[in-house]
C-alpha positions as CSV (number, residue, x, y, z in Angstrom):
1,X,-19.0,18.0,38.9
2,X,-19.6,18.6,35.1
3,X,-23.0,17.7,33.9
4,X,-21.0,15.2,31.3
5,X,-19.2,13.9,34.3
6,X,-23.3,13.7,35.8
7,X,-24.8,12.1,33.0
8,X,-22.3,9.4,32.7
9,X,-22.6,8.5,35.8
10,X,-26.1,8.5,36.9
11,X,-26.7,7.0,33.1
12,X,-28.8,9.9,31.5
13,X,-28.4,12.4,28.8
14,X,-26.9,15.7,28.9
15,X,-30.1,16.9,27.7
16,X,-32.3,15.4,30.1
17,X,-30.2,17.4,33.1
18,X,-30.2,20.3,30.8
19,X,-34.1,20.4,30.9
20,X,-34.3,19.0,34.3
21,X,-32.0,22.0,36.1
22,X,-33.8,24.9,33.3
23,X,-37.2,23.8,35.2
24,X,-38.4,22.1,31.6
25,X,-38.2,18.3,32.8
26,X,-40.4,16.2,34.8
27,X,-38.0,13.9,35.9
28,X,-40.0,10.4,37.2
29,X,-39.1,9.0,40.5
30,X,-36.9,6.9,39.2
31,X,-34.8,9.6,37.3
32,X,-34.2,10.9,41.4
33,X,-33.4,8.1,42.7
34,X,-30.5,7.5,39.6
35,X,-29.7,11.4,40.2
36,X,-29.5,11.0,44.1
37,X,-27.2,8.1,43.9
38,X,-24.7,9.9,41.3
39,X,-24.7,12.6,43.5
40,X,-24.4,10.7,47.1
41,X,-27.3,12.3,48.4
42,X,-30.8,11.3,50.1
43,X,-33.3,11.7,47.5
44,X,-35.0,14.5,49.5
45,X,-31.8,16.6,49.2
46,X,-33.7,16.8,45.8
47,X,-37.1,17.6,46.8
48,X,-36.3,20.3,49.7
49,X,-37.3,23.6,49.1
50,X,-34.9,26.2,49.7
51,X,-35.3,30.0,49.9
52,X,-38.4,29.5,51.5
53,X,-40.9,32.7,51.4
54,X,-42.3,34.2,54.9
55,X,-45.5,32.4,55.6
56,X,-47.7,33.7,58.4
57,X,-51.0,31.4,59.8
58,X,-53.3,33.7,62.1
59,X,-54.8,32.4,64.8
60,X,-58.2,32.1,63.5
61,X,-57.0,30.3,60.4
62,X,-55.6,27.3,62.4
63,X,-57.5,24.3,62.4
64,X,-57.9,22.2,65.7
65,X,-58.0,18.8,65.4
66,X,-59.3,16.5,68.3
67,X,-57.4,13.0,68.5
68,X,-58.4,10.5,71.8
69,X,-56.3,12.1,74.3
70,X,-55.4,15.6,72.5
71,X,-56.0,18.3,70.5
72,X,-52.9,19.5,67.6
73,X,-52.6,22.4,65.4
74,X,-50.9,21.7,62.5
75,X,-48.6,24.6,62.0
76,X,-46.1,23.9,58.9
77,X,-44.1,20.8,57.5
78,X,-40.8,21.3,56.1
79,X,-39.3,18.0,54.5
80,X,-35.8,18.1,54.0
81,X,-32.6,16.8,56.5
82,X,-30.5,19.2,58.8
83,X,-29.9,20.7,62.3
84,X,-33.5,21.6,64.1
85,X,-33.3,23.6,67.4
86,X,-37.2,24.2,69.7
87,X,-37.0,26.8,71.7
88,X,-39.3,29.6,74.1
89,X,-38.6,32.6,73.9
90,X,-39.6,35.5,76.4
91,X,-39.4,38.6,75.2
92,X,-39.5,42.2,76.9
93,X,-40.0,45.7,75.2
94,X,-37.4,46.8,76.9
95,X,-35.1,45.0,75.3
96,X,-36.2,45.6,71.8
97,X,-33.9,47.3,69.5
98,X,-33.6,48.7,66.1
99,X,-30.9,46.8,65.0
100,X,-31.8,43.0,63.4
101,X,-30.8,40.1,64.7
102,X,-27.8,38.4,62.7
103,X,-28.3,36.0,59.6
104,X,-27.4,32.3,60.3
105,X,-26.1,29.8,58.0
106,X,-27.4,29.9,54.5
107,X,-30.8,28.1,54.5
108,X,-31.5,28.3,57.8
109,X,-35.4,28.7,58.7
110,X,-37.3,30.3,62.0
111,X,-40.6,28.7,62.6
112,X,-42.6,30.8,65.3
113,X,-46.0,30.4,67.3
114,X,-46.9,33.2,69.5
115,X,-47.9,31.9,72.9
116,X,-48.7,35.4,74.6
117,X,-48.2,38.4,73.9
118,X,-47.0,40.3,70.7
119,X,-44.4,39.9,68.5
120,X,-42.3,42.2,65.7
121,X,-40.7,39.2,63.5
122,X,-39.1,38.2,60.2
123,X,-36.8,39.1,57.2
124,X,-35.3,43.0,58.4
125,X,-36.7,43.2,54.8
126,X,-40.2,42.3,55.4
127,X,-41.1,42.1,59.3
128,X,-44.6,40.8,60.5
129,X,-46.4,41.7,63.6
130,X,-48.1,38.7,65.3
131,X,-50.5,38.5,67.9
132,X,-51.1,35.8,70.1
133,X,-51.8,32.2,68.2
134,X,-50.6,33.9,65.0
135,X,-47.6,31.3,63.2
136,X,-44.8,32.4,60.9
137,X,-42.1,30.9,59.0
138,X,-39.4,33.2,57.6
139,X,-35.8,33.1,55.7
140,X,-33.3,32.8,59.3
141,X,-30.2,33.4,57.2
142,X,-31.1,37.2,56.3
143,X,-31.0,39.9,59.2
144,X,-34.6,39.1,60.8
145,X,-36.2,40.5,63.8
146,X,-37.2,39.1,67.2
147,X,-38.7,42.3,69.4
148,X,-41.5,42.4,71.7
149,X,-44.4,44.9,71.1
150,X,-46.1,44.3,74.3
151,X,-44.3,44.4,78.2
152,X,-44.2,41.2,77.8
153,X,-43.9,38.3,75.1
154,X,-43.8,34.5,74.8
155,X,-43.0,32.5,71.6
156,X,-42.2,29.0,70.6
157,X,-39.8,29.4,67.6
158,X,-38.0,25.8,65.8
159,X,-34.8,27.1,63.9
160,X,-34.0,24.6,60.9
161,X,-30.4,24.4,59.3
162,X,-29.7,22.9,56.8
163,X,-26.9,19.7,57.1
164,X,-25.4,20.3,53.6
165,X,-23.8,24.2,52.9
166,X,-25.9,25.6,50.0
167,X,-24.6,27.9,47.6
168,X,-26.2,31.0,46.9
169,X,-26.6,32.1,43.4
């Protein structure tokens, strides 16, 4: 769609989208919502943030907090809508290889806790090593890693894809 063919519709100027997609604008709520419904999307469509950087939380960063009948440990929040997959992962050095695992769709993101053990992870680019308790979140649709650096490894990773294609600039 054109941004004349976007302005007309969602009832704004050229120059407001102009500023608004340079990074200039600060569009009000209201400005979303009208922008959302001219482009048939969930206002959060607007708001997600894609090509997210790694982002590692050690273990002895994490905060504990102690409800009635639990304890949680807040390890990331990612607003946006898509596919989600939770899964454990065991791990053994001798299955570790050089090569990296496969990217996944475009926008795709691996969140991982270490739950024993230690972990190689993360962008082919950029890996992390992780102990136990340690968190990251890192890019799933660049080669990444996934290798054990002990006998032995356990780790609870949440893949996120995206339900819209993006396009990569």
């Amino acid at each position: 769609m054109s941004m004349s063919a976007l302005a007309q519709r969602a009832g704004l100027s050229k120059q407001t989208l102009s500023n608004i997609e340079q990074g200039l604008g600060n569009p009000t709520v209201e400005t979303l919502s009208v922008l959302s419904d001219a482009l048939e999307i969930p206002v959060r469509r607007l708001l997600t943030e894609w090509g997210t950087p790694v982002f590692v939380q050690r273990a002895d960063d994490g905060t504990w907090v102690n409800g009635a009948t639990w304890s949680e440990r807040m390890l990331d929040e990612v607003y946006g809508s898509g596919y989600v997959r939770t899964t454990l992962l065991r791990l053994e050095r001798r299955w570790a290889t050089d090569k990296p695992v496969p990217a996944h769709q475009l926008g795709a993101l691996h969140h991982l806790y270490v739950i024993s053990g230690r972990v190689r992870t993360g962008p082919a680019s950029e890996p992390v090593d992780l102990a136990t308790g340690d968190f990251t979140r890192f890019p799933g649709d660049v080669p990444h890693f996934l290798q054990a650096l002990t006998e032995r490894a356990v780790a609870h990773v949440v893949t996120t894809e995206p339900q819209l294609r993006q396009v990569r600039e």
